[in-house]
C-alpha positions as a Markdown table, in Angstrom:
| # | Residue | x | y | z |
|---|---|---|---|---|
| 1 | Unk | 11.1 | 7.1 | 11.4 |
| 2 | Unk | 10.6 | 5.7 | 7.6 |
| 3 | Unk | 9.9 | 2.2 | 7.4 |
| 4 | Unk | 9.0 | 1.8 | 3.9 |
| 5 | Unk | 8.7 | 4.1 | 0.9 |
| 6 | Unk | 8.8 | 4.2 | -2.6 |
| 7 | Unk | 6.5 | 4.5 | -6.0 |
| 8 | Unk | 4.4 | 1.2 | -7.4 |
| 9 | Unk | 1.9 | 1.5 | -10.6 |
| 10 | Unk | -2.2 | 1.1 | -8.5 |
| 11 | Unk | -3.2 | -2.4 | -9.5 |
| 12 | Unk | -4.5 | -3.2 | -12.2 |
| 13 | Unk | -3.6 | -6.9 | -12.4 |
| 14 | Unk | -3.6 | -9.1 | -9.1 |
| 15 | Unk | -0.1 | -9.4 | -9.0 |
| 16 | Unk | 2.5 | -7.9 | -7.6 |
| 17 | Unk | 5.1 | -7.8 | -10.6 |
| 18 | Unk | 3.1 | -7.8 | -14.1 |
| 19 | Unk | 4.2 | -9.2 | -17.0 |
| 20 | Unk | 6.1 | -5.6 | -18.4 |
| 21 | Unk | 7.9 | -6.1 | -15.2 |
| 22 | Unk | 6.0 | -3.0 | -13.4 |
| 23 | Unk | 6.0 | -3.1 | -9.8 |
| 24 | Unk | 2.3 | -3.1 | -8.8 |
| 25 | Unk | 2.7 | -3.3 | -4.7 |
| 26 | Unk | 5.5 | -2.3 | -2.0 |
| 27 | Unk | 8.3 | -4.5 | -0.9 |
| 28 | Unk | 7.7 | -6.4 | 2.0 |
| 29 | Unk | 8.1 | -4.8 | 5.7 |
| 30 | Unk | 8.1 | -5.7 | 9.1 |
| 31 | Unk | 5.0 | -4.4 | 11.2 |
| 32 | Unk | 5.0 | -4.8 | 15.0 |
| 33 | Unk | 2.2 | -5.4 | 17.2 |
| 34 | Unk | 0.6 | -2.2 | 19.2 |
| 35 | Unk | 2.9 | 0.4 | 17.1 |
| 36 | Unk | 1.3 | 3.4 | 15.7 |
| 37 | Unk | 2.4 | 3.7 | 11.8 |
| 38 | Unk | 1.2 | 6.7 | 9.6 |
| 39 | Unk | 0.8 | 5.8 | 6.1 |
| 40 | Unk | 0.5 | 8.5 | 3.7 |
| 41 | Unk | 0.2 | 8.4 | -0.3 |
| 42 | Unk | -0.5 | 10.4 | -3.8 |
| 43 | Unk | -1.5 | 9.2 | -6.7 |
| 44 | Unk | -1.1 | 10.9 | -9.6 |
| 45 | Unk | -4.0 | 11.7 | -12.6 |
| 46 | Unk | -6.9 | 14.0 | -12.1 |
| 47 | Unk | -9.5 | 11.3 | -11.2 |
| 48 | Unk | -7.7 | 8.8 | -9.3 |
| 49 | Unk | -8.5 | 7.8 | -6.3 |
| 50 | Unk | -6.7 | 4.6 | -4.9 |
| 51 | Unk | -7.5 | 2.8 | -1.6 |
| 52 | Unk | -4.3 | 0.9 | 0.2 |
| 53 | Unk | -4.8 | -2.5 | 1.3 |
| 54 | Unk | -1.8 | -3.7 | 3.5 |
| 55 | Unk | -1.3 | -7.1 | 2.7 |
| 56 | Unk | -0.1 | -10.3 | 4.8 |
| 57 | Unk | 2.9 | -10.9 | 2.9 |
| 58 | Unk | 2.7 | -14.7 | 3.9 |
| 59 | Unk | -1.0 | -14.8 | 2.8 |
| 60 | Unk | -1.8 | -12.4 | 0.5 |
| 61 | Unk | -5.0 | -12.0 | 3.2 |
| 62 | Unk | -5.6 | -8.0 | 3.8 |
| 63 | Unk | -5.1 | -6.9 | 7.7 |
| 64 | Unk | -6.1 | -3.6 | 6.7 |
| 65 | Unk | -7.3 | -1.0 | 4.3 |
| 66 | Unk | -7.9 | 2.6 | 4.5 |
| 67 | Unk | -9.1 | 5.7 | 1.5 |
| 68 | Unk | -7.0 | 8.1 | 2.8 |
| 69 | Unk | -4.1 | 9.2 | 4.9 |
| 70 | Unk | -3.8 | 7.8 | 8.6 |
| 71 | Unk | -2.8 | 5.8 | 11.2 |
| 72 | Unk | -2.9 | 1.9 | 11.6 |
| 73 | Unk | -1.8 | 0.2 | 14.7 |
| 74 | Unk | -1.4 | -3.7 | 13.8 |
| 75 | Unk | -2.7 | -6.0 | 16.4 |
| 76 | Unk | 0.1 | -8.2 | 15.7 |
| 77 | Unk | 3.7 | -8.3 | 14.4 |
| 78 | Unk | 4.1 | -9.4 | 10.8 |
| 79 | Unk | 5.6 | -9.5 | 7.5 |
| 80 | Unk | 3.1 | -7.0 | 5.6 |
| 81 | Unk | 3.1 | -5.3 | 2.0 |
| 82 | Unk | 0.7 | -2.4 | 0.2 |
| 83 | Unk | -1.0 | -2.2 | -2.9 |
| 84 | Unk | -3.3 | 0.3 | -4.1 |
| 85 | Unk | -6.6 | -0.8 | -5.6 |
| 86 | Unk | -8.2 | 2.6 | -7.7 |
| 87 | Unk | -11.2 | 3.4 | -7.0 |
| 88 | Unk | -12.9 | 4.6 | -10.1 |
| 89 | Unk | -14.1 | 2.2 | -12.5 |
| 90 | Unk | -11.9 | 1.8 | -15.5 |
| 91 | Unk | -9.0 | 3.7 | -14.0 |
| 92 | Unk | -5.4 | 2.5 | -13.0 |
| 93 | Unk | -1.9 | 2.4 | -14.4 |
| 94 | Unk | -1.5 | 5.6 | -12.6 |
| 95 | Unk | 1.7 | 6.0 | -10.4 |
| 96 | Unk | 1.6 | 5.7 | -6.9 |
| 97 | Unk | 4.0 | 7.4 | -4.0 |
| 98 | Unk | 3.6 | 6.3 | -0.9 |
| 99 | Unk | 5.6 | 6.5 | 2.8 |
| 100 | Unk | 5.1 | 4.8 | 6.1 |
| 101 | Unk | 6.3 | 5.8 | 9.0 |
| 102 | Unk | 6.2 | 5.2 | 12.5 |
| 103 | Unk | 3.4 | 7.8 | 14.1 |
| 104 | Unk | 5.7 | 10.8 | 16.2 |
């Protein structure tokens, strides 16, 4: 089943709103300990290539981060966001669609 979804701009500032107003990571969610979540996302431009970081949303401190397309199974139950972080020197302000869900 979906647990978050939606489309963020990758970061290019460290913040989570910048100051055009963009959103540049997900709303927060609620993860819980020992369940399996698949977490998929696109970017879009020819180049890009974005990692995710999920994100203690009490924190800021990363539990996680993955290149591409999998599973994550938190060790513990928490308020948690994403934001992607391009990977290519000099690229970002590119669109990001993401989706987690829990694994079938």
């Amino acid at each position: 089943s979906s647990v978050s979804q939606g489309s963020v701009l990758d970061f290019a500032v460290e913040k989570c709103l910048d100051g055009d107003g963009n959103q540049r990571c997900s709303k927060p969610f609620l993860v819980t300990k020992s369940t399996c979540y698949e977490i998929e996302w696109t970017t879009e431009g020819t180049l890009s290539h974005t990692t995710v970081e999920v994100r203690d949303a009490g924190s800021d401190e990363i539990v996680y981060y993955r290149d591409t397309n999998g599973q994550w199974t938190p060790e513990k139950g928490e308020l948690v966001y994403l934001d992607f972080k391009p990977k290519v020197y000099k690229t970002g302000n590119d669109t990001v669609d993401y989706k987690v869900t829990t694994c079938e």
